[in-house]
C-alpha positions as CSV (number, residue, x, y, z in Angstrom):
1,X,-6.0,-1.4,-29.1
2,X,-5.1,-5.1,-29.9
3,X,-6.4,-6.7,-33.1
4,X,-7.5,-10.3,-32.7
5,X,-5.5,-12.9,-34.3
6,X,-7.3,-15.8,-36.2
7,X,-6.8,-19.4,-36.1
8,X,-7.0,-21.9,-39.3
9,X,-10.6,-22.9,-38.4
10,X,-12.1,-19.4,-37.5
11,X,-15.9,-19.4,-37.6
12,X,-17.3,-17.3,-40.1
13,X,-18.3,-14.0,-39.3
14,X,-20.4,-11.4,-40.7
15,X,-21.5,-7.8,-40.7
16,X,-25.0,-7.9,-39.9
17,X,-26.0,-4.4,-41.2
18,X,-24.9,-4.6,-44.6
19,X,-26.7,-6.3,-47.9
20,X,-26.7,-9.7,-48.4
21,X,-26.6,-9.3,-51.7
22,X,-23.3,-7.1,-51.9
23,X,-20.0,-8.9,-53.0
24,X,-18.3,-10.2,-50.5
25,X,-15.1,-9.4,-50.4
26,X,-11.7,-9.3,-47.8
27,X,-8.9,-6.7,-47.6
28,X,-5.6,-7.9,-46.6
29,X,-3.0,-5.4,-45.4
30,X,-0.1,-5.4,-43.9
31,X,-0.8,-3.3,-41.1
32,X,-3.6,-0.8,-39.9
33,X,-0.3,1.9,-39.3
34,X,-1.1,5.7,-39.8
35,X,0.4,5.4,-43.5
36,X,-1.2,6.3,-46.8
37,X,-2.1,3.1,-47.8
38,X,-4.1,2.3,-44.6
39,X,-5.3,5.7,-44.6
40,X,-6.8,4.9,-48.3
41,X,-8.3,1.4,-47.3
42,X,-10.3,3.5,-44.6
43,X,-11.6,5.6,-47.3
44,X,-12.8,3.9,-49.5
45,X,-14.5,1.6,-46.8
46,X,-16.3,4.7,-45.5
47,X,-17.8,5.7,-49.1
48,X,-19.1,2.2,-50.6
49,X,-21.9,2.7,-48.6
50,X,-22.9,-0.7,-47.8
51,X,-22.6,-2.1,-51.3
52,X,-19.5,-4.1,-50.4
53,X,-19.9,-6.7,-47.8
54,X,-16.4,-6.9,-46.0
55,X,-13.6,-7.5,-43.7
56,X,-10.1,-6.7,-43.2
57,X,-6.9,-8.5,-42.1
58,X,-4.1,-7.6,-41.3
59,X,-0.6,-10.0,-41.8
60,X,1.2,-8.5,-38.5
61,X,-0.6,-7.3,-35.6
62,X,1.4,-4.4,-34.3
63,X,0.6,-1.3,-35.8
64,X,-3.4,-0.7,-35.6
65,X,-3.5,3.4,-36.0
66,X,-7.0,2.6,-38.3
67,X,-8.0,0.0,-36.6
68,X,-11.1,1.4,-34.4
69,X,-11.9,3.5,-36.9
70,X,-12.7,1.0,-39.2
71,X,-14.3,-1.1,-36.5
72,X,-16.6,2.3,-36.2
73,X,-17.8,1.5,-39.7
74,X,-19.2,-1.7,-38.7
75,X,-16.5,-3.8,-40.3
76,X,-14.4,-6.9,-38.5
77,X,-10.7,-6.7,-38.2
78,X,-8.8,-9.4,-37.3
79,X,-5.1,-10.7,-38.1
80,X,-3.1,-13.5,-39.4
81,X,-0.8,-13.2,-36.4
82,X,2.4,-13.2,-38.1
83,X,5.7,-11.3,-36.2
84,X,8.3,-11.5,-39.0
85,X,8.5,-12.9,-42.9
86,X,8.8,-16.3,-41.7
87,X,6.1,-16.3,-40.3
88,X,4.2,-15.9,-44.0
89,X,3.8,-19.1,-44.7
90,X,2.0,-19.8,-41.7
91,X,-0.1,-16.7,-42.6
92,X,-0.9,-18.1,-45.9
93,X,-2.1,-21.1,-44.0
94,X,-4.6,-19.3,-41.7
95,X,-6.0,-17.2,-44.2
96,X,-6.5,-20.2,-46.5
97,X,-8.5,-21.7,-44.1
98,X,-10.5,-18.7,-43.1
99,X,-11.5,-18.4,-47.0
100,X,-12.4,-21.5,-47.0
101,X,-14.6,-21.5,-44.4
102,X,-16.1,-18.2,-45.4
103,X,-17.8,-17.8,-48.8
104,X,-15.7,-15.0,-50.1
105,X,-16.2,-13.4,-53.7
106,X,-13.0,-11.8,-54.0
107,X,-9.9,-10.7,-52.3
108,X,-8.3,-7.1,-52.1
109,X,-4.8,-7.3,-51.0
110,X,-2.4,-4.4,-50.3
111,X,1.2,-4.1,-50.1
112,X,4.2,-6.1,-50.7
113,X,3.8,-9.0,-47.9
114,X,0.1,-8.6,-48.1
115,X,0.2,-9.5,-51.8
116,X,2.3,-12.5,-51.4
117,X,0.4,-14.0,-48.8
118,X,-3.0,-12.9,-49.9
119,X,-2.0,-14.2,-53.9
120,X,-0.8,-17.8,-52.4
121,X,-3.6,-18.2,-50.5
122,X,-6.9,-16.9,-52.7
123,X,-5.0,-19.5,-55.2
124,X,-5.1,-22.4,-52.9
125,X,-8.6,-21.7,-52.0
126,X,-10.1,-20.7,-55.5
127,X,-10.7,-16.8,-54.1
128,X,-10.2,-14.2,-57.2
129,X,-7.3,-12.0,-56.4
130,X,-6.9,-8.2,-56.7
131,X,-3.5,-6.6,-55.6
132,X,-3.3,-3.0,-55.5
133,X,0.6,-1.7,-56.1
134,X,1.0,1.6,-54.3
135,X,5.0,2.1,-54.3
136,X,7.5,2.0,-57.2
137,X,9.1,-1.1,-54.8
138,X,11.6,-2.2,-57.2
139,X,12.9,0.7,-58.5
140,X,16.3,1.8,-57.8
141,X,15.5,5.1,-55.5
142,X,13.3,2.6,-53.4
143,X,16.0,0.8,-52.8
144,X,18.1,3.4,-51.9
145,X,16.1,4.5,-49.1
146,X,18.4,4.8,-46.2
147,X,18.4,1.0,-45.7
148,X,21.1,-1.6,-46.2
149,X,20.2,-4.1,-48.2
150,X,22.1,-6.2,-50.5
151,X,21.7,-7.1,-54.0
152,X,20.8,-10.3,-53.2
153,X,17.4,-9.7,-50.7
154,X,16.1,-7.3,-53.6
155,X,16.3,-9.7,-56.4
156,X,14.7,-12.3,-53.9
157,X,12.2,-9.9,-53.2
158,X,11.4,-9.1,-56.7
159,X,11.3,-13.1,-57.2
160,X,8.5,-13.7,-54.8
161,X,6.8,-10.8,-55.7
162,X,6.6,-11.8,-59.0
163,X,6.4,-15.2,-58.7
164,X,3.0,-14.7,-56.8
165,X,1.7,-12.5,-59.1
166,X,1.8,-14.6,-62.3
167,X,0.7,-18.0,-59.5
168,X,-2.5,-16.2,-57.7
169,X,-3.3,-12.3,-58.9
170,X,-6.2,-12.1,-61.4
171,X,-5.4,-8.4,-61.4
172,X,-3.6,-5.6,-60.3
173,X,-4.2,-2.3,-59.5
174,X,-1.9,0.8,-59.7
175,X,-2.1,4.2,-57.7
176,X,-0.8,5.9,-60.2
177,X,0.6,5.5,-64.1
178,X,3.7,5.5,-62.8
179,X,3.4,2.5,-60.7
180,X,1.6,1.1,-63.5
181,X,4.5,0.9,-65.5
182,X,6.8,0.2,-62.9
183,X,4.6,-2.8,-61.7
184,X,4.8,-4.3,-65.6
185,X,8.1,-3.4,-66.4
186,X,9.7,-5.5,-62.9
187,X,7.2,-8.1,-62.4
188,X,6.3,-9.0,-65.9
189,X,2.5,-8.6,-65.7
190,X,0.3,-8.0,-68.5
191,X,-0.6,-4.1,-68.7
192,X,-3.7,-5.4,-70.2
193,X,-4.5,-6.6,-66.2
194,X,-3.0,-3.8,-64.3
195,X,-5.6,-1.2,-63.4
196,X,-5.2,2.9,-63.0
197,X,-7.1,4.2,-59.7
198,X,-5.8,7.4,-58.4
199,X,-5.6,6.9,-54.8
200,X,-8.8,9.5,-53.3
201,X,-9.0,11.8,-50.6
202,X,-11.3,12.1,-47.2
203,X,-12.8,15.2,-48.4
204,X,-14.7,15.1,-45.3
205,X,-12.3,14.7,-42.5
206,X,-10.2,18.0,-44.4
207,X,-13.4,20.0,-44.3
208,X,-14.0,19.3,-40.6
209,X,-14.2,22.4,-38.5
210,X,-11.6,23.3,-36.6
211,X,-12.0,24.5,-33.4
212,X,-8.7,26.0,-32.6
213,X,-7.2,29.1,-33.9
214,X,-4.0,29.8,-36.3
215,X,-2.2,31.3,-32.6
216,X,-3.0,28.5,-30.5
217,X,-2.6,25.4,-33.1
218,X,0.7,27.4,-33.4
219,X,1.6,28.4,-29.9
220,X,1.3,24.5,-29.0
221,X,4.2,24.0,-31.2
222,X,6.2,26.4,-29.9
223,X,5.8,28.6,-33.1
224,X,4.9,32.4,-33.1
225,X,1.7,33.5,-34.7
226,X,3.2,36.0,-36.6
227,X,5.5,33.9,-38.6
228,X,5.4,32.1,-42.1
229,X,4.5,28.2,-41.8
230,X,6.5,26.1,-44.1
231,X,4.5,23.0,-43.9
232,X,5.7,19.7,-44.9
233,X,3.1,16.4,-44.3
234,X,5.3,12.7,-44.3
235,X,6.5,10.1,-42.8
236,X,10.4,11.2,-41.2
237,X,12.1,9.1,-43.6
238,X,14.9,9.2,-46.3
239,X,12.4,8.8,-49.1
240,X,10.1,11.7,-48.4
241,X,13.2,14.2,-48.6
242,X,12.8,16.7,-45.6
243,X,16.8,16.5,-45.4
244,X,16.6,19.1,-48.6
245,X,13.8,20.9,-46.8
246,X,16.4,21.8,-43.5
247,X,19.2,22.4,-45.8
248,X,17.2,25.2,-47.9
249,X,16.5,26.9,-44.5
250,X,19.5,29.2,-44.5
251,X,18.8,30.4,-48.0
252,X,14.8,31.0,-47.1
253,X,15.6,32.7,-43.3
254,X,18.4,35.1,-45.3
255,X,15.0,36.3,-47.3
256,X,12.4,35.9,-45.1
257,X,13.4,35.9,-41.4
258,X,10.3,34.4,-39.2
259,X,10.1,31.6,-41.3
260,X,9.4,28.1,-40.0
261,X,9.9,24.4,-41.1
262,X,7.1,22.2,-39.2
263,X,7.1,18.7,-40.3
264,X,3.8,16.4,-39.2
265,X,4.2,12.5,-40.0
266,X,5.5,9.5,-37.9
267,X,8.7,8.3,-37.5
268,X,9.2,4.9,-38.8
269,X,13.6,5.8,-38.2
270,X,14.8,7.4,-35.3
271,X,18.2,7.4,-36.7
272,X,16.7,9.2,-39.4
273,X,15.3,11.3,-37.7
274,X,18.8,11.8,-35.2
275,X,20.3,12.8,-38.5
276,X,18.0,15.5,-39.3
277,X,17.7,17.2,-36.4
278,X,21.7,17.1,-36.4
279,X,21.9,18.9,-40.0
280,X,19.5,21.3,-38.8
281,X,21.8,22.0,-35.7
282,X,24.6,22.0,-38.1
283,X,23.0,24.4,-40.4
284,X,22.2,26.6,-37.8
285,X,18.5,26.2,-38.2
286,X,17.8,23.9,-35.2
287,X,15.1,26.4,-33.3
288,X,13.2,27.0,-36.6
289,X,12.8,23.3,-37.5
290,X,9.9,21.5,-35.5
291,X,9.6,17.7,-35.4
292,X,5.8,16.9,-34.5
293,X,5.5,13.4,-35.0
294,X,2.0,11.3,-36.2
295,X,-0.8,13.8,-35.7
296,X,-5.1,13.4,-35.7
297,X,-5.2,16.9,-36.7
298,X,-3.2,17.0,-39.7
299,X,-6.1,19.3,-41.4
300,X,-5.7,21.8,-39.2
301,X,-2.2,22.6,-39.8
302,X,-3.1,22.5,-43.6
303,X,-5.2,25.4,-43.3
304,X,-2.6,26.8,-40.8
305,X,0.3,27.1,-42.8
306,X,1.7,29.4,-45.4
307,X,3.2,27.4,-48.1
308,X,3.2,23.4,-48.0
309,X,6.5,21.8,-49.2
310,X,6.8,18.2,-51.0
311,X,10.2,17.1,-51.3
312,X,9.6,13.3,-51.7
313,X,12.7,11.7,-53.9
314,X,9.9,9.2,-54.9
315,X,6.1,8.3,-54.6
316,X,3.6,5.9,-55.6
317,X,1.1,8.9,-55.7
318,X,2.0,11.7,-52.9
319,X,-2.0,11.3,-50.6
320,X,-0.4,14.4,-48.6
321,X,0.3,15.9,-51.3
322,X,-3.1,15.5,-52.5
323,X,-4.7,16.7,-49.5
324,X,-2.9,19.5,-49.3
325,X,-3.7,20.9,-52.9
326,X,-7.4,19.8,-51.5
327,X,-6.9,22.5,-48.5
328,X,-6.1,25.0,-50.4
329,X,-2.2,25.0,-50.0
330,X,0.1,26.7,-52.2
331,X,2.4,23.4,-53.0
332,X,6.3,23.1,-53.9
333,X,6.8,19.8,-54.7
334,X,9.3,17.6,-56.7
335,X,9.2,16.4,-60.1
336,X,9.9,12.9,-58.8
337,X,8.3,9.7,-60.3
338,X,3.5,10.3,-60.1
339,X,4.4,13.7,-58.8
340,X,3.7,15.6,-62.3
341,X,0.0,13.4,-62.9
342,X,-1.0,15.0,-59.6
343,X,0.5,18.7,-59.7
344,X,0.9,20.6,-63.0
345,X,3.3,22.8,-62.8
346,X,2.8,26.7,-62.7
347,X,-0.7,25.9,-62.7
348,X,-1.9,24.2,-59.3
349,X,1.4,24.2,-57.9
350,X,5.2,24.6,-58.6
351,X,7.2,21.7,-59.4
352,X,11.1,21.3,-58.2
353,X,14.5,18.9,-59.2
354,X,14.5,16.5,-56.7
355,X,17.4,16.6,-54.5
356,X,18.3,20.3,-55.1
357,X,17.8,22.1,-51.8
358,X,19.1,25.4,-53.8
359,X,16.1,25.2,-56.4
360,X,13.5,24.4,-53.2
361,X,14.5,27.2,-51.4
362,X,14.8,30.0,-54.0
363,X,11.3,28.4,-55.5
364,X,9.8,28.5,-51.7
365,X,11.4,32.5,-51.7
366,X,9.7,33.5,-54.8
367,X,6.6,32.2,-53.9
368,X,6.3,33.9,-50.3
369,X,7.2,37.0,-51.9
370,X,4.3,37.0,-54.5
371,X,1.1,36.5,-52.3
372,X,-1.3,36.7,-55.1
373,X,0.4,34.7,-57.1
374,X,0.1,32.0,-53.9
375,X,-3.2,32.5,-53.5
376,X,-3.9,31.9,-57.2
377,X,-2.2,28.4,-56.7
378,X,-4.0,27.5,-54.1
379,X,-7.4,28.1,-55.3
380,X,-6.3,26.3,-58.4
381,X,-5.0,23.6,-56.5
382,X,-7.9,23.2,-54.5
383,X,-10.3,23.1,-57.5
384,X,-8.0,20.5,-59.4
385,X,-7.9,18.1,-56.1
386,X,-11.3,18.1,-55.6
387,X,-12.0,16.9,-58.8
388,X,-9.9,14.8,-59.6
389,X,-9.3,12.7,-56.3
390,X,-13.3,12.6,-55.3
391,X,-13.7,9.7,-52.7
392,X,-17.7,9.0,-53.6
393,X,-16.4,8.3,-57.8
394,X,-13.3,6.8,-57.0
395,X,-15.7,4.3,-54.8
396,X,-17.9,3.4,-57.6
397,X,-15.0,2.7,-60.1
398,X,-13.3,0.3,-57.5
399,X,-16.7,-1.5,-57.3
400,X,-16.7,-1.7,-60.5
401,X,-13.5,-3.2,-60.7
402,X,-14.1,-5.3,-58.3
403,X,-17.8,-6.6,-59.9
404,X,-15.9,-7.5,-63.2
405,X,-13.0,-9.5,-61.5
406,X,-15.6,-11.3,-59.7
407,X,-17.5,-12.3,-63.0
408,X,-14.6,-13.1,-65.1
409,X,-13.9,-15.8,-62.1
410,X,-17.1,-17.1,-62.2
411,X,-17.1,-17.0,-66.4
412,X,-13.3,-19.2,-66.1
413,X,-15.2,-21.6,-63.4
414,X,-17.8,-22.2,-65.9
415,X,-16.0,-22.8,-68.8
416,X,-13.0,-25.1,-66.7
417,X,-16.7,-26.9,-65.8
């Protein structure tokens, strides 16, 4: 599936079937890839229900996992075309001239190069900004995540990031209190003008039927039906800490034999993911650790598994997470950055040092050796989730959000007039 790039003087274009009288308004992401941003953009699109008039860009055209599935909703996607950071500027360009050519209430930008280029250009062409901050980016143990990069590239990062912000973002919004903070204390913005939205869930897609059983879902893995699932939902990378997860195997197969580490998520580093599968042949734990890759049936393995494990080293929320507690899943998570606003500890789920593969496992142990008090969790879990992360309320708060950015524009173009 290719996603159409536009030119400066694209003709406007509309989605026929929804109100007229709806705000109009244009998400900007990075890319349509099967990550949780993307996956939360899709969301909410799906439960505004018509009252937002829309359509989505992308700044690079290469990953479009949500792409048809947004198109199902009856919304345009289209991209700025751009193969690299320099070719932003040119991005800016196109997408300043697409807003000017299309009467656009508002734009709704996500992530960091989305941000930049959506903030420069809703400036240029007199388009209210919203930017929605799902990561801690400039924190250290973002940084830290497996890549090499200098001192120098961060601070410029964290220049332009927050240069935009204070030229072109009438507000931000934050997944998650954390972010919040992390978003005022690096960037300088006003807390006054930052936003809390807990990211929601597809309640829906998780309560889908399945139509495969425990064994088979299983035995296409190449995992026995008799043994205990150790679940873990997440992109194979550094930050989502599935290294601790294969080093706590030795200590969890000493207590509990049939036990098995499945991990469902892409890979966005194959080295990364070399490594792992070399500590887990190191450790002696190669056959009981399974590398599945991206997955369209990620619910089913949620209500598949015996315990679901959560060893981020940081988040801007934890959406798996989330959805997990939302399927019913006994969680073990870390007490890394959001991770305590979504789980309390003891009481929908058990909470763990990050980085401590000795706590995870013998945490993981107690757990599979007390079923009831598993089940407890779980049900706890599920209630709390369900709650807290409803897709339908979440909807209506955005709108609301995005109704008052809209009239506080039009109140500043009155009184500049």
């Amino acid at each position: 599936m290719t996603t159409r790039t536009v030119e400066p003087a694209a003709a406007p274009r509309g989605v026929a079937t929804r109100d007229a009288g709806a705000p109009r308004v244009v998400h900007l992401i990075e890319a349509l890839g099967p990550g949780g941003a993307e996956r939360l953009l899709y969301t909410n699109l799906k439960h505004f229900g018509g009252r937002v008039r829309g359509t989505v860009f992308t700044v690079f055209p290469n990953a479009t996992h949500w792409a048809e599935p947004i198109r199902e909703l009856g919304i345009t996607v289209e991209s700025l075309g751009c193969r690299g950071p320099r070719d932003l500027p040119r991005g800016i360009a196109r997408l300043r001239a697409w807003l000017g050519a299309n009467r656009t209430d508002l734009l709704h930008t996500h992530l960091w190069a989305a941000n930049v280029v959506g903030r420069v250009a809703g400036r240029l062409a007199g388009v209210p900004v919203l930017s929605s901050v799902h990561n801690p980016d400039h924190e250290q143990e973002a940084w830290a995540d497996g890549a090499q990069v200098g001192a120098l590239k961060r601070r410029m990062v964290r220049a332009i990031d927050r240069w935009t912000a204070h030229f072109g973002c009438t507000r931000m919004l934050a997944v998650s209190e954390y972010v919040r903070q992390s978003a005022h204390r690096h960037l300088g913005f006003p807390l006054s003008r930052i936003e809390l939205l807990y990211n929601p869930i597809d309640i829906e897609a998780l309560s889908a039927p399945t139509h495969r059983t425990r064994a088979e879902l299983m035995g296409e893995c190449g995992v026995p039906d008799e043994s205990v699932v150790l679940l873990n939902v997440a992109r194979v990378s550094p930050q989502k800490g599935l290294l601790y997860a294969i080093r706590a195997m030795p200590r969890v197969l000493s207590r509990h034999p049939s036990s098995h580490l499945v991990s469902v998520g892409a890979t966005t580093d194959p080295q990364w993911l070399e490594h792992l599968r070399a500590e887990a042949h190191a450790a002696g734990v190669a056959e009981r650790v399974h590398f599945l890759g991206a997955r369209t049936d990620v619910a089913d393995f949620l209500r598949a598994c015996d315990l679901f494990v959560f060893p981020s080293l940081y988040e801007g929320l934890g959406i798996a997470l989330i959805e997990a507690m939302a399927a019913g899943c006994a969680c073990v998570a870390t007490e890394s950055g959001p991770i305590p606003e979504v789980v309390r500890d003891g009481v929908d789920g058990l909470l763990v040092a990050p980085r401590d593969a000795d706590a995870l496992a013998a945490t993981v142990c107690a757990l599979l050796e007390d079923p009831a008090r598993r089940a407890t969790l779980g049900r706890t879990a599920r209630e709390s989730a369900l709650t807290r992360f409803e897709p339908r309320s979440s909807a209506n708060k955005l709108i609301g959000i995005y109704q008052s950015v809209i009239d506080q524009a039009a109140r500043h173009e009155t009184e500049r007039r």
